[in-house]
N, C-alpha and C positions, 0 to 999 in steps of 0.2 A: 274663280275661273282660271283656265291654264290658259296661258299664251298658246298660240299654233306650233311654236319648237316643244315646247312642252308636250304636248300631247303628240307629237310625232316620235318622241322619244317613247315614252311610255309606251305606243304603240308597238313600236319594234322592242321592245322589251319584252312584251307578252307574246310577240313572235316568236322570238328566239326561246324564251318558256316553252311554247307550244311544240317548238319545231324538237326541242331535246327533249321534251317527255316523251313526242312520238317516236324520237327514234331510239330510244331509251325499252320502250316498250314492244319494237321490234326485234333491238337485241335480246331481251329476254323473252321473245318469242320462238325466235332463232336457236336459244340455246336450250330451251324445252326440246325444240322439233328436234335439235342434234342430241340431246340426251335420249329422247325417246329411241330412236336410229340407232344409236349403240347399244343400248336395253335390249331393241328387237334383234340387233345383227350377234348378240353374244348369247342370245336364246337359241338363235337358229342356228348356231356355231354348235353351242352344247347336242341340238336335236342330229344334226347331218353329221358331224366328223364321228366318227366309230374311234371308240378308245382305242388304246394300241401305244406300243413301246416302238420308237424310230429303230433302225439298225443301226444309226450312227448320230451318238449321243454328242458328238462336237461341233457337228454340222446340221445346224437347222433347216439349210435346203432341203437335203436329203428326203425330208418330211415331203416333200413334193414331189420325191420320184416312188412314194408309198402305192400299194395302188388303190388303198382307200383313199387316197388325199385328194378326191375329189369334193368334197365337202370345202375343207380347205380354198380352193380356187376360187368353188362356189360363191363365198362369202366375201372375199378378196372383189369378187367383178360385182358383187351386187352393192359393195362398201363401194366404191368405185363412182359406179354408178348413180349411182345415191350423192357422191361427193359434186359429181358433173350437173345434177339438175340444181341441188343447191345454190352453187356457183352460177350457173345458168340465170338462176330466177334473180338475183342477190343483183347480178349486173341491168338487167330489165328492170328493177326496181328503183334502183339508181339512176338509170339512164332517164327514167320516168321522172324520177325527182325534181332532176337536173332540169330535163324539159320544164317541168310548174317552173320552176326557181328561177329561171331565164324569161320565161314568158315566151313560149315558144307557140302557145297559143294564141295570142295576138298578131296580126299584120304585119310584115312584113315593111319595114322603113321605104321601103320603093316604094310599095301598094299603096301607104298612104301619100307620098308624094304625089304619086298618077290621080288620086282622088281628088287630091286638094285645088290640083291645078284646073 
């Protein structure tokens, strides 16, 4: 048998196991969903931008004043886009986290005070 230290040790051992496989398995969820995103934005890149030679081969703006360079844009504000809900979700998730990890579901230290009395 384990003394009570002991097994509070071991305890939080297999937390800390738990908690870095989980986020171990989010990063490489994460980097699936970004790989796939660039897969799909360099597909769509190839379908929408119309080949074509710039007018001015030193200046890659330029390519923006084309007037096919719509596509171009296109792909720029849906890359964008795509980066902002990312980030969006990334911070809600965290912020969720934080919440379990503090115990932010539980009562408030006043609440119980007002109870006990």
């Amino acid at each position: 048998m384990y003394d009570t230290a002991r097994r509070v040790a071991l305890v939080k051992q297999r937390v800390r196991e738990n908690t870095r496989r989980r986020q171990r398995r989010g990063i490489y969820g994460l980097s699936a969903a970004c790989m796939l995103l660039c897969a799909v934005l360099t597909q769509a890149a190839g379908t929408v931008v119309a080949p074509g030679q710039t007018a001015a081969w030193g200046v890659f703006g330029a390519m923006l004043l084309r007037e096919d360079a719509g596509g171009y844009v296109l792909v720029a504000v849906v890359s964008f886009a795509a980066a902002v809900v990312i980030t969006a979700l990334c911070f809600r998730l965290r912020k969720r986290e934080n919440q379990k990890k503090d115990g932010a579901d539980k009562p408030n230290r006043h609440e119980q005070e007002e109870k006990s009395q």
